[in-house]
Each structure stands twice: as structure tokens, then as C-alpha cells.
C-alpha positions as CSV (number, residue, x, y, z in Angstrom):
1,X,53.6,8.0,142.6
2,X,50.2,6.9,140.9
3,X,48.8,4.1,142.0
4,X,46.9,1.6,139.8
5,X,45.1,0.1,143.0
6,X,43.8,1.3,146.0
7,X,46.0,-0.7,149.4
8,X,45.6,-1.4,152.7
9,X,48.6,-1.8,155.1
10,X,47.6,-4.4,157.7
11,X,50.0,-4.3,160.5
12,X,50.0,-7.9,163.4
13,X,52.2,-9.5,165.0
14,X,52.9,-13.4,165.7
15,X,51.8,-13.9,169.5
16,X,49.5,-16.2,169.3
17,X,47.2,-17.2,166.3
18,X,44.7,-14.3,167.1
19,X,46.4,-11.0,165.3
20,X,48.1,-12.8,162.2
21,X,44.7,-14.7,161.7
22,X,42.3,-11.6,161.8
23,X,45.0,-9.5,159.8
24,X,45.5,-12.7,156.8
25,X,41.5,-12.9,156.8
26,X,40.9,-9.3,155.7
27,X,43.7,-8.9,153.3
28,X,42.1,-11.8,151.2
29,X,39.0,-10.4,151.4
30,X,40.3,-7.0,150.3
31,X,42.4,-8.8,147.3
32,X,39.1,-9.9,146.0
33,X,37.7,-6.6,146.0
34,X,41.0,-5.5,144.0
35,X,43.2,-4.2,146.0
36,X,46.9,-4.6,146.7
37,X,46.9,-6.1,150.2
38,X,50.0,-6.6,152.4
39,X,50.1,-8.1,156.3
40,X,53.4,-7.1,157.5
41,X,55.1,-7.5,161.1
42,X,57.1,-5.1,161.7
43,X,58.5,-5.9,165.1
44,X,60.4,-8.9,163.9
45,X,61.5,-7.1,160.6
46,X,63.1,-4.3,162.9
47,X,64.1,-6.5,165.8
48,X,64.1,-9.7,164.9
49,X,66.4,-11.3,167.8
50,X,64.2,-9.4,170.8
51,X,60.3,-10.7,168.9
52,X,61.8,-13.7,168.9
53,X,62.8,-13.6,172.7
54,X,59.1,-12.2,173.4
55,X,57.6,-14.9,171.5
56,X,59.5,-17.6,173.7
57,X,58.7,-15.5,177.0
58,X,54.8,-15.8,175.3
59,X,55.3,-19.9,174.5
60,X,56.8,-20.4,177.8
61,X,53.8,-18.8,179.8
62,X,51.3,-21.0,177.9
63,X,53.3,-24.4,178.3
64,X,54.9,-23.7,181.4
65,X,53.6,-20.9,183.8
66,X,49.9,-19.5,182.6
67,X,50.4,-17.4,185.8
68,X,53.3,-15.3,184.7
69,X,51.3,-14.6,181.6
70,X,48.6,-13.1,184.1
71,X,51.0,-11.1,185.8
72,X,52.5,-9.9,182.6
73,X,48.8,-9.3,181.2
74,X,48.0,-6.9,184.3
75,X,51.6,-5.0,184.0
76,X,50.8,-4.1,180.4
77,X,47.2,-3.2,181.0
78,X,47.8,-0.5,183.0
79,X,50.9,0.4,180.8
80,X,51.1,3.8,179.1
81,X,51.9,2.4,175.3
82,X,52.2,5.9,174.0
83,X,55.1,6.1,176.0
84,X,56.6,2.9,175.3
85,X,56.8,4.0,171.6
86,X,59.2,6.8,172.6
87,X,61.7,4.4,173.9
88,X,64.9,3.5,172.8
89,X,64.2,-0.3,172.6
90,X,61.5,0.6,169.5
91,X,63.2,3.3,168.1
92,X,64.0,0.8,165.2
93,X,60.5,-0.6,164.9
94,X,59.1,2.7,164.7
95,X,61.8,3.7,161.7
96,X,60.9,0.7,160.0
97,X,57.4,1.3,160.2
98,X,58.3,4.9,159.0
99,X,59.9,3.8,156.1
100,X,56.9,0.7,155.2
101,X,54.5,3.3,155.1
102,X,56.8,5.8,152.6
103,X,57.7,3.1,150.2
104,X,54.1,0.9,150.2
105,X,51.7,4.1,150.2
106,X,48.8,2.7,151.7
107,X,45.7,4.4,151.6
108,X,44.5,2.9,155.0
109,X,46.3,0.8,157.6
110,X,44.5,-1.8,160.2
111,X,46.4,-2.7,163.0
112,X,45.5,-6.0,164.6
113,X,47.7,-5.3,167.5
114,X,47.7,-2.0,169.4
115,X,51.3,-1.4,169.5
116,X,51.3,-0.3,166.3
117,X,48.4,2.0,166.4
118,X,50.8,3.9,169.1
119,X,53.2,4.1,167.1
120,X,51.1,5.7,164.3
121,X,50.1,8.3,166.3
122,X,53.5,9.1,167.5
123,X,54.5,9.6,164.2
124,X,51.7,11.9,163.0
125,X,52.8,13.8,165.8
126,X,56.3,14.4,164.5
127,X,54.9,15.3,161.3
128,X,55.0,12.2,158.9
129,X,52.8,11.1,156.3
130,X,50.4,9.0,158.1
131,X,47.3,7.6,156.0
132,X,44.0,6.8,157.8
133,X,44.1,3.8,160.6
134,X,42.2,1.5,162.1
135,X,42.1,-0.6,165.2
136,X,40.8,-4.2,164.8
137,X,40.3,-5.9,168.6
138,X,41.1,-10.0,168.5
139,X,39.5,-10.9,171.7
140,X,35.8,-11.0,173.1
141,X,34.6,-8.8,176.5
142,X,38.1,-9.3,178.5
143,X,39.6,-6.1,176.3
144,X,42.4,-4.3,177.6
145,X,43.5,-0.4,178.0
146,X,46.2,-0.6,174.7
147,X,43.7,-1.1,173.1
148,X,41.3,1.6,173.5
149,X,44.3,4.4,174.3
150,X,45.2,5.0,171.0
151,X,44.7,7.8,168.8
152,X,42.6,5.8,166.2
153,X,39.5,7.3,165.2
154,X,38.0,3.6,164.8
155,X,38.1,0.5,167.1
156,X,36.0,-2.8,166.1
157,X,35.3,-5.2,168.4
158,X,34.2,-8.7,167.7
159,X,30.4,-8.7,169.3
160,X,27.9,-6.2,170.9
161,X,28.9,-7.4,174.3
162,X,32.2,-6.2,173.8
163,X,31.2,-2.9,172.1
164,X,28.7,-2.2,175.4
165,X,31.4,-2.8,177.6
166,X,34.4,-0.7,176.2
167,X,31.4,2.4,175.9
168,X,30.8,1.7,179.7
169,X,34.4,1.4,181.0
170,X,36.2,3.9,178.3
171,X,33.4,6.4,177.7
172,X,33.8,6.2,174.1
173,X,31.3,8.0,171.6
174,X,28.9,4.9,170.0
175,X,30.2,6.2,166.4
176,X,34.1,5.1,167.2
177,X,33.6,1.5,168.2
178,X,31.4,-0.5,166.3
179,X,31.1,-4.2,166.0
180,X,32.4,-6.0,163.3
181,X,32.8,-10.0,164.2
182,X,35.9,-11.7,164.3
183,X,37.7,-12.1,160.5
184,X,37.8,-15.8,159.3
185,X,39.2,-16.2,156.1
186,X,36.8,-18.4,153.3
187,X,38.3,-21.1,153.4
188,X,36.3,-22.2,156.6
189,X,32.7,-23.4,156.0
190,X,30.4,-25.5,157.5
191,X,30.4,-29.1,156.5
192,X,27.0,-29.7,154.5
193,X,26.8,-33.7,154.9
194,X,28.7,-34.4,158.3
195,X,26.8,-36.9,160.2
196,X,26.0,-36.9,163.8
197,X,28.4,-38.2,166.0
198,X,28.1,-41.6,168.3
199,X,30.0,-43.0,170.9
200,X,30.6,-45.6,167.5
201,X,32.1,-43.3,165.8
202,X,33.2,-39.5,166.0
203,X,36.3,-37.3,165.4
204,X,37.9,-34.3,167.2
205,X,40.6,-32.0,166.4
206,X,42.7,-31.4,169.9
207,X,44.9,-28.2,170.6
208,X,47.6,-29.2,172.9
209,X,47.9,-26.2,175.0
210,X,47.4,-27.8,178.4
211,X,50.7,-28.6,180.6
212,X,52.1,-31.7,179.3
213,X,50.8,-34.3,182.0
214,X,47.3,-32.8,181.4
215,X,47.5,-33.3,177.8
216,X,48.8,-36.9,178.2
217,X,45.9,-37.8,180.3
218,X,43.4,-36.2,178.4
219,X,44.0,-38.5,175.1
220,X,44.9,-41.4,176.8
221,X,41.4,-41.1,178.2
222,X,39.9,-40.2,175.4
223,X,41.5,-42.7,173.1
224,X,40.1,-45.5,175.8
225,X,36.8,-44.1,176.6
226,X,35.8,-44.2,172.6
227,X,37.4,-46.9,171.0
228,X,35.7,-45.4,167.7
229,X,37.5,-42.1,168.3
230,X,39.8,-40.5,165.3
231,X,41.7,-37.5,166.9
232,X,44.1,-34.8,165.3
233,X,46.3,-33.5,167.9
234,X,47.9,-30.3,167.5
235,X,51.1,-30.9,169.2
236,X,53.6,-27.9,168.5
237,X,57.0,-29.0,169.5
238,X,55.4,-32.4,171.7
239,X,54.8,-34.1,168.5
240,X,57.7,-36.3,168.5
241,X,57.3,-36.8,172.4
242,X,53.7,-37.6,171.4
243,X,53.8,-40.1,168.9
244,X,56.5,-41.9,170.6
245,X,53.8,-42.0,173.9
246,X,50.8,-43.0,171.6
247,X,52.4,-44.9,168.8
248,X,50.3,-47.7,169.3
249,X,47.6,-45.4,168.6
250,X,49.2,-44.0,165.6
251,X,49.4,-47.1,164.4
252,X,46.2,-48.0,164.2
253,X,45.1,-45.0,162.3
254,X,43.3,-43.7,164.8
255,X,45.4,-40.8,166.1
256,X,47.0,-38.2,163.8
257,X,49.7,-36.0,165.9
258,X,51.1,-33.3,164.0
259,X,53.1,-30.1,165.0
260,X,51.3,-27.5,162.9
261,X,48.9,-27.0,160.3
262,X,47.8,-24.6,157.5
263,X,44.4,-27.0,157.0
264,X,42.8,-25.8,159.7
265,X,40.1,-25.5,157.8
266,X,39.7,-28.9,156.8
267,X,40.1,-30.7,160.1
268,X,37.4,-28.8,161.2
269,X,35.2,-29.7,158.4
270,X,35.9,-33.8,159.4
271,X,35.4,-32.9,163.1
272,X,32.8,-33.3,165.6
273,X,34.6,-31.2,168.5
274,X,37.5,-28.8,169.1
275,X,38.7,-29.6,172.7
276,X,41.7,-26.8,173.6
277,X,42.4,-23.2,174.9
278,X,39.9,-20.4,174.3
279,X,42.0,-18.4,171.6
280,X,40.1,-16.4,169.9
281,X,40.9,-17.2,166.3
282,X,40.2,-20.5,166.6
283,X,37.4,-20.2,168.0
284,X,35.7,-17.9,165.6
285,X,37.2,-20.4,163.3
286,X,35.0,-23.5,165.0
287,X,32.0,-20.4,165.1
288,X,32.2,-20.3,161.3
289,X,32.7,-24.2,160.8
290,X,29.8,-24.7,163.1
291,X,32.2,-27.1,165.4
292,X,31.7,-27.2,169.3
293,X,34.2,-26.0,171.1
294,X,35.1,-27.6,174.7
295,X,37.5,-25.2,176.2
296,X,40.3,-27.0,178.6
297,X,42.4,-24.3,179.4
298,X,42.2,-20.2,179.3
299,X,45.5,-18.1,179.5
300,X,44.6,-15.3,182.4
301,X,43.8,-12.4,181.1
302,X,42.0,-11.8,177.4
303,X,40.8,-15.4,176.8
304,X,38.5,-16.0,179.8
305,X,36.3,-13.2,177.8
306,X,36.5,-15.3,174.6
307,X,35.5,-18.0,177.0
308,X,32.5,-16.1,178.6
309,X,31.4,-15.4,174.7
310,X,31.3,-19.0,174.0
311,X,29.2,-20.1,176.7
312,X,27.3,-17.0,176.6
313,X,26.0,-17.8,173.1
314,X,25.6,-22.1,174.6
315,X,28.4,-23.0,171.7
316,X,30.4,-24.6,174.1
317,X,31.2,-26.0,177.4
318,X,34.2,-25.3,179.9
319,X,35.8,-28.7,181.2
320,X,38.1,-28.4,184.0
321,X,39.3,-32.0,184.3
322,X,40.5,-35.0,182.0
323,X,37.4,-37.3,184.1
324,X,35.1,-34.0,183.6
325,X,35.7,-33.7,179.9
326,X,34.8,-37.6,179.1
327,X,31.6,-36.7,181.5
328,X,30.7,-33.9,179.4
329,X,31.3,-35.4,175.8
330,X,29.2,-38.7,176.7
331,X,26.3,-36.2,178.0
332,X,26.9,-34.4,174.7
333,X,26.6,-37.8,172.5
334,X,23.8,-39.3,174.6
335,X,20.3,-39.8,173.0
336,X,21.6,-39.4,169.5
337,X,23.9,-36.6,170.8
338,X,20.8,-34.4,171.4
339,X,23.5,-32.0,173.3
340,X,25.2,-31.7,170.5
341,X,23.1,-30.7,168.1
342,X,22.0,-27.9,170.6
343,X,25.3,-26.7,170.9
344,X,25.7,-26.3,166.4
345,X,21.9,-24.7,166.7
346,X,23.1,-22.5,169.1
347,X,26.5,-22.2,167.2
348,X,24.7,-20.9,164.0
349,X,22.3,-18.9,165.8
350,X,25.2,-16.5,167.0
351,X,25.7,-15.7,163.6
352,X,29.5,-14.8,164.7
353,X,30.9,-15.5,161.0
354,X,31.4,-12.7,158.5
355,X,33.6,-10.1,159.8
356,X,35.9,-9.7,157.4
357,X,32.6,-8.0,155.3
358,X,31.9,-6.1,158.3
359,X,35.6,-5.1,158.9
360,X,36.1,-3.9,155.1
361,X,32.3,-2.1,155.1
362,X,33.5,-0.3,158.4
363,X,36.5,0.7,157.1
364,X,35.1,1.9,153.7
365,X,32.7,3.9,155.5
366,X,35.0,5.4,158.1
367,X,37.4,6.4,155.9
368,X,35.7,6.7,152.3
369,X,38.0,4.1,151.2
């Protein structure tokens, strides 16, 4: 079948924000090079009932038990995936992903999740029509086996720390990893005329990941600390609980609680800080809107590398308690919020935006696409 455009077949998955972020990113950078673009998932296509079950097991060990997640994060590191593939349990993903690839025809496929790359290779082996694929990392330094095991003859990683450190522990040749940045899509920018922040007057966008009494206490401290404070909470399914606890606050304008949001984008453009979990998305996101990022919580496993990244680069601080993170904001704002301003120099100076470029040049030159 000719094909008037050239396509790329990017293959996530929803846990988290991470995959589907990084895999949305590139597809709109490769629609505006003209090409027919398509981020597909096939685990809840084939088996929608058991993602769904995994992505509670996932919500659960972020609200609940962080711990489990841990233990579940060493079980699957030391996993062999290429096996997993075989089993009967993704017999049907694997088929669907079969039959995406026979009725799309890409001409390259990224996969922002390593399952899939597995699953690629197992069927190259029984003889299908595979095109060229890719392996895109979504985490910094903290990268596991899966993702390194596969058959793809590329891996990008988000930084040079992470690229030096799979070489070392993987023994991989320099010319199949190579560091690309994390993939933000345009739409997050820096903010050309946001002013400096005061304790008169500031605003934060708030991820509320944390167990639920930690989250409570944080705004309530917050919200009495700096009576000039305007704060988006991202609340998931808490909202309601939320803006029943804070309605006063809501009320007054000063508190915005909302379950989820596709303006990302623009709530970091209004905000001073991004107090919440270390995932990487949104991080790179707060890297490329030139936002501070105070991490309250890590998940076990892949984000404390995201974490080490952020305060590697001095972007951000790590605040381990309600009364440390009001210690650490009013350092931050003292003296015209000279602490601040260090952290957005040191923010920029990272240069961590742009992958996406990087991603599609990588690609291109990999794979002469």
C-alpha cells in the first residue's frame, strides 16, 4: 500500500504521566515535520479489564503504600520481560500489537515503555514484519534492566548522567544509547514577564501525591503561613474531599482544587513553585517552564533518580516535612527571593528542554527515517 506520508508508531502506556507525556510530545513534533503520527496503548486495547486492574494496583501504591510499589519495582527489575511476552496472559496484547503494526505500516516505532520493545523482538523472531524501533527511557539515573534488555538497536536516555551510567552497569557500546533530553511538548515555555515572588504575593501549583494527612497539613500551612498565597492543587479523586476541607479558602479565591488538568502548561506559566512527587514528566515540564520544583515525595524505585537529577543541576530542593517545606520556601523568598532566582539560573543553565528535537534527530539518524 503506498503511502503518501512517512509514520511513526509510538507505543506508551498510562502508568503514570511519564510514558504517555514523552510519547504525545514527539508525535506533535513529528506532525509538524509531516508525518502521520499515532500514540497508541496497546495493553488496554487488548486487555482492557487487567490495565485497568494494574493501573489501580499502580494508584493504590502511590496513595496508599509507596512501599509495595518498591517491592514491586525490585521484582520486575530483575524480571526476564522477554519471557513475560511469551505468556499466556499477553498473548492478546501481543496479537493486537501484531495486527497495529499490519494495518498502520509504520516506518519506525518508539516505544516509551519497554514492554513493548519485548514484545517487538518476539515477534521479529517468529517472522513478522517488524519496522525499525526505538527505545525512549522516561526517567533520570535510577534506570532499570527492562529497559536496557531489549532487542532495540537504540535506547535514549534523558541526560549524560544517565547515558554514563547504563554504559558502566550494562556495557553497552556508546553508539546505542545516546542522550536525547526528556520530550515536552510546545506548549510549555517559560513565562517572559513573571515577576519575582514575595512573601506578598506568590503562586504555586501543588501535586497531591502525598498520603492524605500529609497533603492536608501541607496546604493548611501553607495557606496560613502566606496569607498572599494563590495555590492550584492537583487533587485526583481528593478534590471533592478537598474543597469541602478548604472551602473557606476556596471561597476567597485563593485556592483552586481541581482533579485534573490538560493546562498544565499554563499553571505553570502563572507559578512561582511546583511542590509534589518527583515524576519525571512534570518535572522536565517545570525544567522547560523554568519553575522550581520542591519535591515532597518520591515513589521507591525510578523517581529518586529523577530526584538526584534535580538537585544535581541546584533546580530544586527536597523537603521532607510540612514545617521543613515552609522553612525552605521562606529561605527561598528571603532578600528578594535571591534563592529563587538561583534555582531558575540554575534551572535554565541545565538546558534539559528540547528533546523531542533530539528524539526525532536520533531517530532520523539511526534509522535513515
Amino acid at each position: 500500500m503506498h503511502q503518501c506520508r512517512k509514520r511513526i508508531l509510538l507505543l506508551s502506556v498510562g502508568y503514570g504521566k511519564g510514558h504517555q507525556s514523552a510519547a504525545l510530545a514527539i508525535k506533535e513534533y513529528y506532525m509538524n515535520l509531516g508525518w502521520d503520527a499515532c500514540v497508541a496503548d496497546v495493553c488496554e486495547l487488548a486487555q482492557p479489564r487487567l490495565f485497568r486492574l494494574t493501573q489501580c494496583f499502580y494508584d493504590f501504591c502511590v496513595r496508599k503504600a509507596p512501599w509495595l510499589w518498591g517491592v514491586t519495582y525490585s521484582l520486575t527489575d530483575t524480571a526476564d520481560w522477554s519471557r513475560l511476552v511469551r505468556s499466556f496472559v499477553l498473548r492478546r496484547v501481543v496479537k493486537c500489537l501484531q495486527e497495529m503494526l499490519h494495518v498502520y505500516q509504520p516506518d519506525v516505532v518508539v516505544c516509551t515503555y519497554p514492554l513493548f520493545a519485548y514484545m517487538l523482538d518476539y515477534l521479529r523472531e517468529r517472522g513478522a514484519s517488524v519496522p525499525p524501533y526505538a527505545v525512549l527511557v522516561t526517567d533520570a539515573l535510577e534506570i532499570s534492566r527492562p529497559w536496557m534488555r531489549s532487542r532495540s538497536p537504540l535506547v535514549m536516555v534523558p541526560d549524560e548522567e544517565s547515558c554514563r551510567m547504563v554504559r558502566e552497569r550494562y556495557g553497552f557500546l556508546p553508539v546505542d544509547v545516546v542522550t536525547t533530553g526528556f520530550p515536552v511538548r510546545s506548549t510549555f515555555t517559560p513565562c517572559a514577564d513573571r515577576q519575582s515572588p514575595g512573601v506578598d504575593g506568590f503562586k504555586v501549583v501543588y501535586g497531591a501525591y502525598r498520603q492524605t494527612v500529609g497533603v492536608l497539613d501541607d496546604i493548611r500551612a501553607l495557606m496560613l503561613t502566606f496569607p498572599q498565597l494563590r495555590m492550584s492543587v492537583i487533587a485526583g479523586d481528593r478534590a471533592a474531599m478537598l474543597r469541602k476541607y478548604f472551602c473557606a479558602y476556596c471561597a476567597e479565591g485563593r485556592l483552586d482544587i481541581i482533579e485534573s488538568t490538560n493546562s498544565m502548561h499554563r499553571l505553570l506559566a502563572e507559578s512561582h513553585f511546583y511542590i509534589g512527587k518527583a515524576g519525571a514528566a512534570t518535572m522536565f515540564e517545570c525544567y522547560t517552564a523554568n519553575v522550581p520544583v520542591l519535591v515532597n515525595f518520591t515513589l521507591p524505585g525510578q523517581e529518586r533518580g529523577n530526584l538526584d537529577l534535580l538537585l544535581m543541576d541546584g533546580a530544586g530542593c527536597h523537603v521532607e516535612s510540612t514545617s521543613h517545606l515552609l522553612t525552605v520556601i521562606e529561605a527561598l523568598l528571603h532578600d528578594d527571593a535571591a534563592g529563587w532566582h538561583r534555582l531558575c539560573e540554575s534551572m535554565s543553565r541545565a538546558s534539559r528542554s528540547g528533546g523531542q528535537e533530539r528524539v526525532a534527530a536520533a531517530v532520523m539518524k539511526k534509522f535513515d527515517k
